[in-house]
Structures are given as structure tokens and as C-alpha cells.
N, C-alpha and C positions, 0 to 999 in steps of 0.2 A: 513784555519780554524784551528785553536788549538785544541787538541785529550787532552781526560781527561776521567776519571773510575769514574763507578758511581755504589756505595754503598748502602743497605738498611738495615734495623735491622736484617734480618735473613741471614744476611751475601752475600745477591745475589750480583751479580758483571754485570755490562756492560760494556766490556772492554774498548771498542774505542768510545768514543762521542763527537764526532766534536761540538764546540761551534760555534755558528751563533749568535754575538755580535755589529756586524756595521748594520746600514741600508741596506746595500748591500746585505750582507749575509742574514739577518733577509727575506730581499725579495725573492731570489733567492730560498733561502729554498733547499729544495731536489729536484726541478727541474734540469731533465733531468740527474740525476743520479740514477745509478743500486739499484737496489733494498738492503735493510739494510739486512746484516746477524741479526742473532741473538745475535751475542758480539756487533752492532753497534746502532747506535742511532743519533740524531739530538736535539743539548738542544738551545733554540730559548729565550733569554734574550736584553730587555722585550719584553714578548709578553703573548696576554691572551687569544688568536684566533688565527686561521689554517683556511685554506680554501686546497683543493687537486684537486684545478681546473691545468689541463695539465697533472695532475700526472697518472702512469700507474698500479700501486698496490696499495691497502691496507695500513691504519696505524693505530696502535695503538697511541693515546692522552693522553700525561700523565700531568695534570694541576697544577702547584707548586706556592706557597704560597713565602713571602719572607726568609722566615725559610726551605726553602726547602719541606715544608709539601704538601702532594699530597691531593689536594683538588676534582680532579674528573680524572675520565678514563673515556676517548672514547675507546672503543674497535673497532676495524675494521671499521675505518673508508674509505669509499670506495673512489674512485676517483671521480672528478667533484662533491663533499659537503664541508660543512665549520663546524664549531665547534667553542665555545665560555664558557669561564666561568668565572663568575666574581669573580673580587679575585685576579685572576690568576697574575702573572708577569714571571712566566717563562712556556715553556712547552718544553714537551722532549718528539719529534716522535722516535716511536720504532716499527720494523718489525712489523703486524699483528698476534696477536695471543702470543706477545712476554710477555705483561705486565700478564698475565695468565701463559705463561714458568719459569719467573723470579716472580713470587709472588707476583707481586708489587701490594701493596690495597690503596682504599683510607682512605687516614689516616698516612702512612707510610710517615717516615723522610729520604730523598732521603742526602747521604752525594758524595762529589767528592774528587779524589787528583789527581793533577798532574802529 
């Protein structure tokens, strides 16, 4: 997976975010990996639904727009649920409790760099 920093207007920062961009990835998701710190993240392109069936924590759902525009949060989304929102084309899982640590609202223009 390619590592890439993810930007908001009030300057928040997610250092490390693995891009999940093939079918593979996209599928595989955060199955059977450690739980995300707070600098890390999962950005899932395209995609406009989650599901955290197998999974063993919590995630916060952050739902993106093609303009990076954050269209909705899931907060704490538990294990064994799904999640969906139309619109969507990308979404970026982040630790539980994380999109309230880092500020991120809906409405907010998510930028990245390399």
C-alpha cells in the first residue's frame, strides 16, 4: 500500500494513510491488521460503503466526495456493521474517536501529499 498525509483547513494532519486503490486492497481492507494509531488511517478509492464484518475494533467513517469534500462521518463504527453513503467515492477509516481528536466535520475539504 502507498503512505500519503492527509490535510484539513485547520491545519490537522494524519500522518501515515495507506492508500487501498486495486481490487485487492479495496477488499482486504484493514482485515486482520492492528488496530490504526491516531497518525494512521485507511483511504479506500473508489468506494462509498464499509462493512467491519471479521473486524476486531471500532472505526471512525469518513465519506469523500470527488473534490475531497467530506460528505458524512460514521463515528465508532462497531464491528460486524456496514455503512453506506451516497455520493461517496472515496472513504478514509480512521481509529475510533479519531475524526472528533483531528476536527474533521462534515463539510471539510480533506487535501493529501506524498
Amino acid at each position: 500500500m502507498k503512505n500519503t498525509r492527509i490535510n484539513n483547513h485547520n491545519g490537522t494532519q494524519i500522518e501515515q494513510v495507506f492508500l487501498a486503490n486495486t481490487p485487492w486492497l479495496r477488499l482486504r481492507g484493514l482485515l486482520g491488521r492492528k488496530r490504526l494509531t491516531n497518525e494512521q488511517g485507511l483511504l479506500i478509492s473508489p468506494c462509498n460503503s464499509v462493512h467491519t464484518i471479521g473486524m476486531k475494533y471500532s472505526l471512525d467513517i469518513v465519506y469523500l466526495n470527488n473534490n475531497n469534500k467530506v460528505l458524512k462521518i460514521t463515528k465508532n463504527l462497531k464491528p460486524w456493521r456496514s455503512s453506506a453513503c451516497r455520493g461517496a467515492t472515496q472513504v478514509l477509516e480512521l481509529a475510533a474517536g479519531n475524526t472528533e481528536n483531528k476536527n474533521i466535520k462534515q463539510g471539510d475539504t480533506l487535501s493529501w501529499q506524498d
